[in-house]
ROPA-766799 format. One record per residue: x, y, z of N, C-alpha, C in turn. Coordinates in steps of 0.001 Angstrom, whole numbers, plus 524288, in hexadecimal, padded with zeros to 5 digits. Each point is the difference from the previous one (the first is absolute). Layout:
<nodes>
XYZXYZXYZ...
</nodes>
This chain:
<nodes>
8085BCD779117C77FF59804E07FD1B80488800A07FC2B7FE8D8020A7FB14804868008A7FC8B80339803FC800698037E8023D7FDCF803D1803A7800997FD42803EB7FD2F7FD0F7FFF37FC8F7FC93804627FCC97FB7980149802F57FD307FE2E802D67FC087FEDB804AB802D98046980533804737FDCD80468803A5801C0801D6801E1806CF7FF8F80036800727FA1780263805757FE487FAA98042E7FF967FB4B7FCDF7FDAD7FAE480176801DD7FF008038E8044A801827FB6B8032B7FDDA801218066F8040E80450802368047F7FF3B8005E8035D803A27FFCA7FF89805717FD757FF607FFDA7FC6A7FD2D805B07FC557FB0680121801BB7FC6D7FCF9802A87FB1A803E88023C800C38014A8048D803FA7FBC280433800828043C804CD80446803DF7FE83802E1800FB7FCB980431804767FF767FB75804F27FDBC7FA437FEF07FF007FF96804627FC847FBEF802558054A7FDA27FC438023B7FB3E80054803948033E8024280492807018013E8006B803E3801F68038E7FFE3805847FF2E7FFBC801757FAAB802BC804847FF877FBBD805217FDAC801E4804358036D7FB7E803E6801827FE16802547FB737FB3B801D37FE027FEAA8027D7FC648044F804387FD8C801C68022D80542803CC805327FD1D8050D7FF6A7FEE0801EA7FA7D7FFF7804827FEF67FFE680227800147F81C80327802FF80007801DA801937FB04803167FB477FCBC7FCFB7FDDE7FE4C8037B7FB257FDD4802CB800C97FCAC7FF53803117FDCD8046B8026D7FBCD805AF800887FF9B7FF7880276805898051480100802708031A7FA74802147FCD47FC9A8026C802787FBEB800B28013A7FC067FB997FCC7802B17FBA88025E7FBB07F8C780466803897FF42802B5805A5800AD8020C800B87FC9C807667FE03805167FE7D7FDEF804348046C7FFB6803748029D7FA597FE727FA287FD80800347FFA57FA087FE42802AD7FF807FA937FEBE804607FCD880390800587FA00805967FF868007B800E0805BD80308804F080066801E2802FD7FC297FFD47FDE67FCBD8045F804967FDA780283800937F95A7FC317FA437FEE07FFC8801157FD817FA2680227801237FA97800BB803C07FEB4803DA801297FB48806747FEF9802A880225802F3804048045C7FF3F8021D802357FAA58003D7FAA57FC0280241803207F9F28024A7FF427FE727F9597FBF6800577FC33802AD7FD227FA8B80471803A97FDB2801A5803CB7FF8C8036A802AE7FDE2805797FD6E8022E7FFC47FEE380575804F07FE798020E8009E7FBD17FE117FBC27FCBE8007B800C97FA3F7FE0F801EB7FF7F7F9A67FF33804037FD6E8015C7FEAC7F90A8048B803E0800FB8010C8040A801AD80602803757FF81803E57FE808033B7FF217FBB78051B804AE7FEC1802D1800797FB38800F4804117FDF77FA438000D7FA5C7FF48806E97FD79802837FF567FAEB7FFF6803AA7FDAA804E5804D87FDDF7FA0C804247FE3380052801CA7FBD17FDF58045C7FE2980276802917FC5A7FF5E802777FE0680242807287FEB980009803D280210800798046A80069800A68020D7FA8D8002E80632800A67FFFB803657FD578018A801218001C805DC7FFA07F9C88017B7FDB0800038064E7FBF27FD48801627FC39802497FA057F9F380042802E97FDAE80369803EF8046F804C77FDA67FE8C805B7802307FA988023C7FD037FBD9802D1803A17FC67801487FD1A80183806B77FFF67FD64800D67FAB5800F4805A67FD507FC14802F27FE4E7FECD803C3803D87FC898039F7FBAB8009B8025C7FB717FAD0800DC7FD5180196800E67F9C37FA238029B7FF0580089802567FA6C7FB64800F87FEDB7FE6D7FED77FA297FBD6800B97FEAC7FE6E7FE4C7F9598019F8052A7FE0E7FF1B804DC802287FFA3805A17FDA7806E07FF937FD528046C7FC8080473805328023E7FCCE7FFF57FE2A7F9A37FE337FAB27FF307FE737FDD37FBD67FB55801D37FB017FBC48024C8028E7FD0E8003B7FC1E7FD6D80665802788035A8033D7FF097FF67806B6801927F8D5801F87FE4A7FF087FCF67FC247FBA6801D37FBAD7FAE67FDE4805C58012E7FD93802F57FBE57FEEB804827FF94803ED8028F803F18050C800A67FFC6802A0803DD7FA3D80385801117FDD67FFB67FC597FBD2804977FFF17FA5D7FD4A8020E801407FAA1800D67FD537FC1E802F28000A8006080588802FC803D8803508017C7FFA6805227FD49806238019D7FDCE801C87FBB37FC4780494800D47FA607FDFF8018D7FF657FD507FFA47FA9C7FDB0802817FEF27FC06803DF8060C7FD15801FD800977FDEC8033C8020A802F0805F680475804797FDA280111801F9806847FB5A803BF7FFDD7FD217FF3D8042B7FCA8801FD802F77FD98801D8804D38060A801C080218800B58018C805707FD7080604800B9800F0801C77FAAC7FCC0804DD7FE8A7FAE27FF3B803577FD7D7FCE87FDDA7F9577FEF98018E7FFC87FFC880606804A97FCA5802BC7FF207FFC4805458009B80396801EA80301804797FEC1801F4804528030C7FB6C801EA7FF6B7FC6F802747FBBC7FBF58038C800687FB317FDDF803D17FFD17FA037FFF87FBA77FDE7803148013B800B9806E0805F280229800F2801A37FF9A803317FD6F805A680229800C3803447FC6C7FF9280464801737FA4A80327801377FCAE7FDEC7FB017FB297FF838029C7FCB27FDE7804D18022E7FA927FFDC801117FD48804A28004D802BC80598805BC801D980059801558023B804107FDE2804A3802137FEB98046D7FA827FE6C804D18017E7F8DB7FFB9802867FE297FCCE7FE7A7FA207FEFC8019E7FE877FD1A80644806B67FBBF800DC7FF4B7FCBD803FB800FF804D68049980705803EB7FF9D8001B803C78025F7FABD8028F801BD7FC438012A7FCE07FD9880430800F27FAED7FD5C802807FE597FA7B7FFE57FC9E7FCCA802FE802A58006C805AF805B87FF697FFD1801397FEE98060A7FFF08061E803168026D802D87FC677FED88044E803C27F992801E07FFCA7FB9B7FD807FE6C7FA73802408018A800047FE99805B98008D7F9607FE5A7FEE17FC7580673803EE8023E80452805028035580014802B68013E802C9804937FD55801EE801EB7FF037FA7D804467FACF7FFD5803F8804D37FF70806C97FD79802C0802688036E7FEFC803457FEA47FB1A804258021D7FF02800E7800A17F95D805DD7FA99803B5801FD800A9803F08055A7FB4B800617FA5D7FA777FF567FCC18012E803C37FE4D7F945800DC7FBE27FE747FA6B8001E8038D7FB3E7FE517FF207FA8F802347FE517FE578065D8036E7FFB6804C47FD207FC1C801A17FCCB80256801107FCF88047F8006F7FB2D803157FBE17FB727FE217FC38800B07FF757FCB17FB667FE0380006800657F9A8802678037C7FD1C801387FF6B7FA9E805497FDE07FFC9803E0800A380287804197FE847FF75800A57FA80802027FDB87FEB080266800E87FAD3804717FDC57FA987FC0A7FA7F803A77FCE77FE257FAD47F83C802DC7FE977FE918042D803DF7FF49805D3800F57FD1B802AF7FB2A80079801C9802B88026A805327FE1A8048F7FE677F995800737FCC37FD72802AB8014A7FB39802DD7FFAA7FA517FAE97FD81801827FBAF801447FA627FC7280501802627FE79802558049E8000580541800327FC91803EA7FCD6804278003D802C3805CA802B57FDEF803D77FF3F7FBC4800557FBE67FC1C7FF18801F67FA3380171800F67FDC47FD0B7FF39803177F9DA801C37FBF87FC5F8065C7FFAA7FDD180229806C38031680554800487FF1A8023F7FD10806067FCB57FF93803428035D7FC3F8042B8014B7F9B67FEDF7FC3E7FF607FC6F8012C7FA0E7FFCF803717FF617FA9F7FF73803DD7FD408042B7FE917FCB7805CF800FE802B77FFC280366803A18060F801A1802D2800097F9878049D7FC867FDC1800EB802577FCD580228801D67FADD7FCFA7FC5C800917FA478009C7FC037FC27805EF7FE827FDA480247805AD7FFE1804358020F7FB50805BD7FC57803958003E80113804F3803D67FD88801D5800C97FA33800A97FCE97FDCB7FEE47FCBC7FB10801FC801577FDE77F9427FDCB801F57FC588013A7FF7D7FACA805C1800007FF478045F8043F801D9806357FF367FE15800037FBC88025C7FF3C7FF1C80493803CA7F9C0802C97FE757FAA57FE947F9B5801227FD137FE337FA2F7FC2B803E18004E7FC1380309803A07FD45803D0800077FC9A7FEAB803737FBE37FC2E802207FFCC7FB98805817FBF68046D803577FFC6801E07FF6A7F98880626803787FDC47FD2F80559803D280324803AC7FDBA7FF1E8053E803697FF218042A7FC06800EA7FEA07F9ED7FBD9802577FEC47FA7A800817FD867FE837FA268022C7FA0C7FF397FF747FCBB80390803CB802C07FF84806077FE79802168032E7FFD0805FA7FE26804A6801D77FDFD8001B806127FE147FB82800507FB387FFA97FC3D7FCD47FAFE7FFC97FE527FAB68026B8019C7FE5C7FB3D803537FBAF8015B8044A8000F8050A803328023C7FFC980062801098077B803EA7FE1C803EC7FC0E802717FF937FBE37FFDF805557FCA07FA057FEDD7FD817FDF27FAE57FD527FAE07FDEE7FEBE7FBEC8020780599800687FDAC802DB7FB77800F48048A800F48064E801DA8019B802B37FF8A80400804C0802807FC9D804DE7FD2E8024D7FF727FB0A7FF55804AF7FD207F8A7801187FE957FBEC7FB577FF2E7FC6580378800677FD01800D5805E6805088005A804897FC6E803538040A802E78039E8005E8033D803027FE6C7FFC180472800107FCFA803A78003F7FC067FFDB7FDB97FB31802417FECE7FC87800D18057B7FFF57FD3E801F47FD827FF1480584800B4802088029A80696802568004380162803FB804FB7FE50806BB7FD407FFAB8007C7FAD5800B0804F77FD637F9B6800FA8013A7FD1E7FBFA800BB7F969801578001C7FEFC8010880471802B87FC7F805D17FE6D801EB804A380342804A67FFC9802D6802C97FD5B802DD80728802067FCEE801817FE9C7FDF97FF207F89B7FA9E80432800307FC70800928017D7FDEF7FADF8025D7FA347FEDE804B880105803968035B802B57FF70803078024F80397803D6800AB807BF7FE2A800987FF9B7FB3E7FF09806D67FEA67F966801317FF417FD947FD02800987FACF8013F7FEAA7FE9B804708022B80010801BE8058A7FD4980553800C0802A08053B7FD6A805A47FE337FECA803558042A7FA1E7FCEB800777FBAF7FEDD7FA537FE407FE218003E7FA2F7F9C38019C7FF087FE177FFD08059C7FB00803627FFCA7FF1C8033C80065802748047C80416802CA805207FFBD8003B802007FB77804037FCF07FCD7801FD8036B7FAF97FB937FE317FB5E7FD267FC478013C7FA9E7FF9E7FBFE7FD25803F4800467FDAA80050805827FD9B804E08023D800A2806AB7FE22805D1800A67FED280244803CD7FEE2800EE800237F963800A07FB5B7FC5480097800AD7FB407FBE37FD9B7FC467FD3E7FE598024C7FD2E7FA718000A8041A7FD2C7FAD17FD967FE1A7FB13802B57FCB57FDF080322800777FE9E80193805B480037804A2801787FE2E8055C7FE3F804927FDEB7FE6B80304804937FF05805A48044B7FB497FC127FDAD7FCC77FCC68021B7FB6F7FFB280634803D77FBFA7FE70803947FE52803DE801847FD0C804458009B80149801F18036B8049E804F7800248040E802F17F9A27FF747FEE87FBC8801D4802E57FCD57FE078001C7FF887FC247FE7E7FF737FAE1801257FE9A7FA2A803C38041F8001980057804D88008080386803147FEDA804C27FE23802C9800C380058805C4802FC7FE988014B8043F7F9367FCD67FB3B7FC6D7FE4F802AF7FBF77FC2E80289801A27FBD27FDBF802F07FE098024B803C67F9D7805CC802728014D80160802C68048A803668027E800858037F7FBD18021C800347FB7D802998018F7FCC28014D802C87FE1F7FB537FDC77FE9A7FDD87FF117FB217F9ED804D7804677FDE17FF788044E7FE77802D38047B7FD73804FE7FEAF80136801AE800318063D804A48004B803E3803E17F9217FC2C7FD0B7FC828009A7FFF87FB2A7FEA0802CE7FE307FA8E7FD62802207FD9080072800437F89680128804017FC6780113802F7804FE80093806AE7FB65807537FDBB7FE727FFD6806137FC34804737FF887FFFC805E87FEE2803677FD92802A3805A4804D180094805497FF467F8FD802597FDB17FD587FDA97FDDD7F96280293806187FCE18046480427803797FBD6804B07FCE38015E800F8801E2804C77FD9C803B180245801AB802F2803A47FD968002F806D77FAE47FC8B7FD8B7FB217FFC48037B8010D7FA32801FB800ED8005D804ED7FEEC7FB33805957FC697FCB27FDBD801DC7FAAE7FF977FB8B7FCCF7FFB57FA9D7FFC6803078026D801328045E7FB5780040804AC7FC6D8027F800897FFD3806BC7FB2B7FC27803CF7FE0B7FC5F7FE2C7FF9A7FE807FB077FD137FBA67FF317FDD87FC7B7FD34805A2802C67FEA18028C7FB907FDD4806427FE0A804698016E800E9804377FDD67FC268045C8013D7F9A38029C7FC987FFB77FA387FB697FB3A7FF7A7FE6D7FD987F9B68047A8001F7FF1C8028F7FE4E7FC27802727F99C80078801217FFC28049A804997FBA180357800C87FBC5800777FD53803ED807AE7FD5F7FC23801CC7FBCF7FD077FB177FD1D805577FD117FCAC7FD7A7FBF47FB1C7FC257FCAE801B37FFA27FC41804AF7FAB17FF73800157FA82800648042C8032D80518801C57FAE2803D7802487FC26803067FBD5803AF8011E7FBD47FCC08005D7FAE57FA0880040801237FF4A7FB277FEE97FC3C7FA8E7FE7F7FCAE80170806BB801A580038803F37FEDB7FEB4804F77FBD9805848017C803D8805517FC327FB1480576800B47FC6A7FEC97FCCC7FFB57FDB07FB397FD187FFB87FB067FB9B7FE1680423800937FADE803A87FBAF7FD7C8029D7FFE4803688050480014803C8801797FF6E8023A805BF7FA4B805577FBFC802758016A7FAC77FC87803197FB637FCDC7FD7F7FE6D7FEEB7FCE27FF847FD657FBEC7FEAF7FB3E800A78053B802317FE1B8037A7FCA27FDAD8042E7FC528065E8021980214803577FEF67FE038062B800147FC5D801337FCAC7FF0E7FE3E7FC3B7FD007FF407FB57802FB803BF7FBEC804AD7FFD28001B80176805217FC5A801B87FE587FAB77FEC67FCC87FFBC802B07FC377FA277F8DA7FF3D7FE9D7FDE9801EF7FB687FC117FE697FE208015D7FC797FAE17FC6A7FDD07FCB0801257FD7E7FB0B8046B803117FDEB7FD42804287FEBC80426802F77FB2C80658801618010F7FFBF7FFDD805BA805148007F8023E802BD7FB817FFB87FCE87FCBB801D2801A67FA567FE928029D7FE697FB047FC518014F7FC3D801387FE867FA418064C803137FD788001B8055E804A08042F801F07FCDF805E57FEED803147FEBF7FE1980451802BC7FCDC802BC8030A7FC0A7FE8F7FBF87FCC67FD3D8015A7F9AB7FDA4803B9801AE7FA2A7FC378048D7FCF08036F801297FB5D806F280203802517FDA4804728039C8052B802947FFC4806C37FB72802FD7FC117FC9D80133803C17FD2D801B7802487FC4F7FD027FDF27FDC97FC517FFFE7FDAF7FB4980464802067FD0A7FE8F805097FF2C801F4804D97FAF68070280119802E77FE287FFA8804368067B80282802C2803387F98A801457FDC27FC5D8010A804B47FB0D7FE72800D77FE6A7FAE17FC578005C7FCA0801D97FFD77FB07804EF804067FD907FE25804A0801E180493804C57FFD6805A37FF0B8019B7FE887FD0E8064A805AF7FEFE8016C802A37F9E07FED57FD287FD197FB6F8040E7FBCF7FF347FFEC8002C7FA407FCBA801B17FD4780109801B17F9178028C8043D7FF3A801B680349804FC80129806697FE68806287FFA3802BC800907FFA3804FE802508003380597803537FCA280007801947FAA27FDBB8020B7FA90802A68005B7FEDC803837FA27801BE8020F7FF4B7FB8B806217FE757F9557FE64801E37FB8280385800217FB8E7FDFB7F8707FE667FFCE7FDFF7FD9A7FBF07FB96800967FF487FC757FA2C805C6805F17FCC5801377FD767FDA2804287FE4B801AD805087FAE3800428047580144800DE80304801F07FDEF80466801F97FAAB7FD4C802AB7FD70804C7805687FF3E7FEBB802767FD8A8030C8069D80064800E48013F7FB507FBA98055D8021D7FC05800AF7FC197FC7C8059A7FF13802CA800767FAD780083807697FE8D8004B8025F802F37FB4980493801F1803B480378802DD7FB177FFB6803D17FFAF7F9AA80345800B77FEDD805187FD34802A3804488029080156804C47FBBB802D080403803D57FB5380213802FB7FC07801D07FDC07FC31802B78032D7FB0B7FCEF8026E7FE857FF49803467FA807FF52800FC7FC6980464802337FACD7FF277FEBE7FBC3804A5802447FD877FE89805C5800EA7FAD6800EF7FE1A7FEC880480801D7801BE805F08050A7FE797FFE480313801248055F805A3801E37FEFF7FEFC804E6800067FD3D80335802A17FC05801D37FA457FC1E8024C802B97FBCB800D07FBB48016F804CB7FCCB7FF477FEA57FAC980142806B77FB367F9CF7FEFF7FEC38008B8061D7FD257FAAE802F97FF7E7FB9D7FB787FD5B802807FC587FD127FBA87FBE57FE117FCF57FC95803FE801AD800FE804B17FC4E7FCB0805087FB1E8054D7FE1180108802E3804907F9ED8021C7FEF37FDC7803C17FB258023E7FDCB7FB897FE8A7FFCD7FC137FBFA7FCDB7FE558017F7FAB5800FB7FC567FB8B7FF9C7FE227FEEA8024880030802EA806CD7FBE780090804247FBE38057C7FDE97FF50801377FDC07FDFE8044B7FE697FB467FF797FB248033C7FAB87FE317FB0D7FEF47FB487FE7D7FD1280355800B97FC0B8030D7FD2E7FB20802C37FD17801EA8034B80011803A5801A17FC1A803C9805437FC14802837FBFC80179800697FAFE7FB6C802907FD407FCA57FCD07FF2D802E67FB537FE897FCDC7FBAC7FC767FCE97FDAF80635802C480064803F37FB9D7FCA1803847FBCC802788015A80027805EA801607FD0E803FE800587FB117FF727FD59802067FF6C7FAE17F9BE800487FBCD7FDB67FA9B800B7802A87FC248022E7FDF57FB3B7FF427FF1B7FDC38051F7FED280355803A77FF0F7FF0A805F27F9017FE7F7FF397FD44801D97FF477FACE7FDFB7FDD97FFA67FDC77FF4E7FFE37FDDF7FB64800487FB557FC5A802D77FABF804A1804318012780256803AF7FC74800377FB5A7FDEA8063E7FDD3804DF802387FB6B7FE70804F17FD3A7FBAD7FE6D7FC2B802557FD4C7FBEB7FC2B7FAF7802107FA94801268062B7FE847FC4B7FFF87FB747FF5B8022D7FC6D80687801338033D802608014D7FC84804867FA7B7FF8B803BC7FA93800867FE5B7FA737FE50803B47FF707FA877FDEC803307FFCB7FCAA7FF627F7167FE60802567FEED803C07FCE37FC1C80238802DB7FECB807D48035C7FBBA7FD3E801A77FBFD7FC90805757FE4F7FE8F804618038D7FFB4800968030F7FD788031B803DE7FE3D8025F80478805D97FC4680117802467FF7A801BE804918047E7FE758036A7FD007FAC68005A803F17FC3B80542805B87FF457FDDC802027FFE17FC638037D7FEF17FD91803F7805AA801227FD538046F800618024E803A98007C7FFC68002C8053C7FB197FFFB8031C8007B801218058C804A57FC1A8029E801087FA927FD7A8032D7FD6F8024480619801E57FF81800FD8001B7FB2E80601804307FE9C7FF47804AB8033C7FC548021B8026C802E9804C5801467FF117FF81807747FE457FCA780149802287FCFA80686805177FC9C7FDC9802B4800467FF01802F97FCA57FFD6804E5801277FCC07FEA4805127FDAA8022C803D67FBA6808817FE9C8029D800998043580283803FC7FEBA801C0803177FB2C800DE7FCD37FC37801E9803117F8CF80155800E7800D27FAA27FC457FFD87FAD98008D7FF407FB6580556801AD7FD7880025807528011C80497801987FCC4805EA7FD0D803FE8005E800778058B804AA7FECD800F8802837FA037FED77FB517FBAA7FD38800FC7F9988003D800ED800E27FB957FE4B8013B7FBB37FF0C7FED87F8F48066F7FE657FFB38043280197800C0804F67FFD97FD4C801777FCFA803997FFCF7FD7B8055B800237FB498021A7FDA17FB1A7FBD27FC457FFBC7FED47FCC07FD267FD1F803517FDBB7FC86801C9803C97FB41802337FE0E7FD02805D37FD847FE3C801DC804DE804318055E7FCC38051C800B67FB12801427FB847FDAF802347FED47FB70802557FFD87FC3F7F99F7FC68802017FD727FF9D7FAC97FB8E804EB7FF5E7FD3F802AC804227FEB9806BA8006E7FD6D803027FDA7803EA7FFD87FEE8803BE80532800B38040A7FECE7F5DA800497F9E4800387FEE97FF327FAF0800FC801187FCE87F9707FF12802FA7FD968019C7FE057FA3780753801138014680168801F68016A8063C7FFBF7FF2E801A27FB9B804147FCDE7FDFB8043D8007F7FC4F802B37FE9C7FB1A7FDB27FD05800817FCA97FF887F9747FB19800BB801257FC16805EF8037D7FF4C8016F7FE137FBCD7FE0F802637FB587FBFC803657FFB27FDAE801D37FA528004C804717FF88805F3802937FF4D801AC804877FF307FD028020D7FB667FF727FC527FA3E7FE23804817FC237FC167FE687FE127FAD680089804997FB027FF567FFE97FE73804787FD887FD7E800087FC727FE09804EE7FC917FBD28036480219800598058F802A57FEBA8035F801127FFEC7FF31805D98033E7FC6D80281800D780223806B58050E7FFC57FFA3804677FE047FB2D805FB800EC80231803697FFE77FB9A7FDDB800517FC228027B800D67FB69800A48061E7FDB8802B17FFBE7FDD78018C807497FF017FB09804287FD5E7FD50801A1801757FC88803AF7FCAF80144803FA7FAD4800FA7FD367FC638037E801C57FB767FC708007F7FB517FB027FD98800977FD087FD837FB937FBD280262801697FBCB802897FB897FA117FF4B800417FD907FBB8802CE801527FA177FE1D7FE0A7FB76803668004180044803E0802F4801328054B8011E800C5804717FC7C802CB8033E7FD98804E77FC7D7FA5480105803FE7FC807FCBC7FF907FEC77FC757FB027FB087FC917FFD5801837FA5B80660805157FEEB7FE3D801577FCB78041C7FF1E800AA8061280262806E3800027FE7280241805E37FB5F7FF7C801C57FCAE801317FC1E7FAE18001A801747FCFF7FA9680003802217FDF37FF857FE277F8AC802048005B7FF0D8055B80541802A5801C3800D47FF5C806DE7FCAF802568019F7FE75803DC7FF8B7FB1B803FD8037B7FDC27FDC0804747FC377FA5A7FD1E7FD687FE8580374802F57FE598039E8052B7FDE67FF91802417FD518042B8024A80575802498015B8021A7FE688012C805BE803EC7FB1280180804B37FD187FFEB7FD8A7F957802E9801FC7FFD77FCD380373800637F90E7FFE07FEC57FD43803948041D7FE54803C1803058023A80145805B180202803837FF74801A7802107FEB2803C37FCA37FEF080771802B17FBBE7FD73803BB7FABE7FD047FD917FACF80068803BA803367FCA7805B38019D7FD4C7FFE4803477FE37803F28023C801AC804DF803FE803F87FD2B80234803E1803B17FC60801EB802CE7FC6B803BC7FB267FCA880359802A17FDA27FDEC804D47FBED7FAC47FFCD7FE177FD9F8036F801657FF5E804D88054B7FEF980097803D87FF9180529800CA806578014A800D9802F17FDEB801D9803468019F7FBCF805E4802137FBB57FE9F7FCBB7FCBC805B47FFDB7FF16800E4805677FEB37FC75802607FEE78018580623803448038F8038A805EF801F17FD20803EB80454800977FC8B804A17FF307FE01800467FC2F7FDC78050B7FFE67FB6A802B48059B7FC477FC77801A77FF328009C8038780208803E5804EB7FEF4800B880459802BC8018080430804017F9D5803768029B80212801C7802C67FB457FFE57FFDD7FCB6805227FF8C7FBE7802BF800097FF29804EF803157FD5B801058059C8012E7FC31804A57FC5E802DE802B580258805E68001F7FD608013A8046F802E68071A8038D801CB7FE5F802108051D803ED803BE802947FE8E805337FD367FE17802FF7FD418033F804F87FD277FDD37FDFA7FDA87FAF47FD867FE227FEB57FE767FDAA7F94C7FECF805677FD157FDD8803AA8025B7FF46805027FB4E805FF802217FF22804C3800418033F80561801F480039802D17FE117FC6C7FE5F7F90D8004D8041F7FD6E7FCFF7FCEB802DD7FA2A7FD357FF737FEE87FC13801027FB9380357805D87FD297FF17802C7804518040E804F97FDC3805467FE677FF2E801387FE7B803BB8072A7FF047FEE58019B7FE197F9D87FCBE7FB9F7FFBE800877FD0E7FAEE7FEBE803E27FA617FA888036A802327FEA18018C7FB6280469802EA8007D80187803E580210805A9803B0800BC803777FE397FC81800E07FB6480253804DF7FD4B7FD2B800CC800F37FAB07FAB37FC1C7FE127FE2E800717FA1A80398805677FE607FABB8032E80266801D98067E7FE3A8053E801C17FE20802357FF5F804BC806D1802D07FF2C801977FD467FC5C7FD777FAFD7FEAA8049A7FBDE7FB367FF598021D7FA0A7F9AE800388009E7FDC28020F7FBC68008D805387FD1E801A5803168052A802858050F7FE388065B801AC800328020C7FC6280168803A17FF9F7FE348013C7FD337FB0D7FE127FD807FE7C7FF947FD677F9497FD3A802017FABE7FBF7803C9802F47FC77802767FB42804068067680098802478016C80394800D2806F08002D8048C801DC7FBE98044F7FA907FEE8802D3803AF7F9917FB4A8015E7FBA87FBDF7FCEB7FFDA7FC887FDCA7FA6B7FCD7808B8800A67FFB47FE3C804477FB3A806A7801E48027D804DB7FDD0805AB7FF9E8023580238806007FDD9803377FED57FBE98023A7FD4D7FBE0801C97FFA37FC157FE15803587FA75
</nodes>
């Protein structure tokens, strides 16, 4: 049987699987998500190589700033949070029909979470030590930490707001769409504390107090959403007004127009998040909103389908491996020798350098499919024995404390 034959067969039992009422929509726009994130990382967090044969993170944005407005359609954590929230507020309210309680709900939401991140930060914590004594300088390794590190952050900020769900339905209940506003405000007054005039005066650490709000945002938009309280037109003014107010705050405001982290930069919007997160969660919840239809429609092509149904079993292995992936191909090119291979280790300084990046892809993708393969079966429930689930924590632990001890000047600065 051929591989086009194979993907066939595969695409009619994935479609002949999945129930009439199952919202595919929702599972294209998670599948988006998390696919915009793993190529965004791959073209904004590039490697090069030191004296040593120390590896260095870097980015194209310090070099060529005029890309930044390119990273508006790539971070798209926006999208996950609202799918989260719809998500959650509909799953909540299925479990409490059947008479599920609200700990053993958020226990089986948290536990999806949790177990590809935990084994994939255990084996890098058992990797990392194992790596200094092969002779791996120390700050390649600091490399890798801060590369694999920084986009799970995100992971722990989604299981706190998973966990507020019977809050954020409450206060839907009580404002309906208007609930999402209390945090934006709260970001605004934040952002104020931050950049106003008194800035010199304000704790770095102020701003971890948009963590939440900034992208619970996005997380009520989908709990309003899932209520039916967002119709088209709400939608549409959603997508504008969100549009209209980041344009405001980086042509008007001097907020930095990237939304991801530039080396060097004084400010970023990401971590901790300023008002341009759910800003641009605000048009992207509009824009998915109106295009939830449409976007159904095109996912009943059982190719297209499976492709999504497969990213989103497997969604998680995906986001926590991607920056392993490309880790792995940099770290083996600096092992033969071909430091200034064009677009995996040469400086991102040039227009040419994305055409180059984007040549590796496939060899990224087929890394990544790699990892994934070995590893997805984490996601699962797990049937390792207790002493193997301990070490599993210990290690991932490990990871942890290293990782936060290396990323926590970058947070409150």
């Amino acid at each position: 049987m051929t591989i086009q034959a194979e993907w066939r067969d595969l695409a009619g039992r994935l479609e002949a699987a999945t129930p009439p009422t199952r919202d595919r929509a929702i599972d294209g726009l998670r599948a988006l998500a998390i696919g915009g994130v793993v190529v965004g990382h791959w073209f904004v967090m590039a490697t090069t190589v030191g004296p040593g044969g120390v590896l260095h993170g870097t980015s194209p944005l310090s070099a060529l700033p005029a890309l930044a407005p390119a990273s508006w359609a790539l971070q798209l954590l926006g999208l996950f949070f609202l799918v989260g929230g719809y998500q959650s507020s509909r799953g909540l309210e299925r479990a409490r029909a059947r008479g599920q309680a609200y700990p053993s709900w958020l226990r089986g939401r948290l536990l999806r979470l949790v177990r590809p991140v935990a084994m994939a930060t255990a084996v890098l914590g058992a990797a990392l030590p194992v790596l200094a004594v092969a002779g791996v300088p120390a700050g390649t390794l600091r490399t890798v930490v801060v590369m694999v590190a920084q986009p799970l952050w995100f992971i722990g900020i989604y299981g706190l707001v998973t966990a507020l769900t019977p809050a954020a339905v409450a206060l839907d209940r009580r404002l309906g769409v208007l609930a999402a506003l209390p945090p934006l405000l709260v970001v605004a007054a934040v952002d104020l504390l931050r950049y106003g005039p008194w800035r010199e005066a304000v704790p770095g650490f102020v701003g971890l107090v948009n963590v939440v709000p900034g992208w619970g945002f996005a997380f009520l938009l989908g709990v309003a959403w899932a209520a039916g309280r967002i119709d088209r037109r709400a939608a549409a003014v959603l997508a504008a007004g969100g549009a209209a107010l980041g344009l405001l705050l980086v042509l008007g405001m001097g907020y930095p127009a990237s939304m991801v982290g530039v080396p060097g930069a004084a400010r970023v919007n990401s971590h901790p998040p300023s008002l341009l997160v759910p800003a641009l969660a605000a048009c992207q919840s509009g824009l998915a909103i109106l295009l939830h239809e449409r976007l159904g429609r095109w996912l009943r092509r059982p190719g297209l389908w499976a492709a999504v149904a497969l990213a989103n079993l497997q969604a998680m292995t995906i986001f926590t491996w991607h920056q392993v992936a490309s880790l792995a191909l940099a770290g083996a090119a600096v092992v033969a020798g071909a430091a200034g291979v064009p677009g995996l280790l040469d400086g991102p300084d040039d227009p040419a350098w994305l055409l180059h990046r984007l040549t590796w892809f496939p060899l990224y993708a087929a890394v990544l499919a790699v990892l994934v393969a070995l590893a997805r079966r984490f996601e699962a429930p797990w049937t390792l024995p207790w002493p193997a689930r301990a070490v599993v924590v210990l290690l991932a632990a490990g990871f942890g404390l290293y990782a936060a001890a290396t990323l926590a000047p970058g947070l409150v600065s």
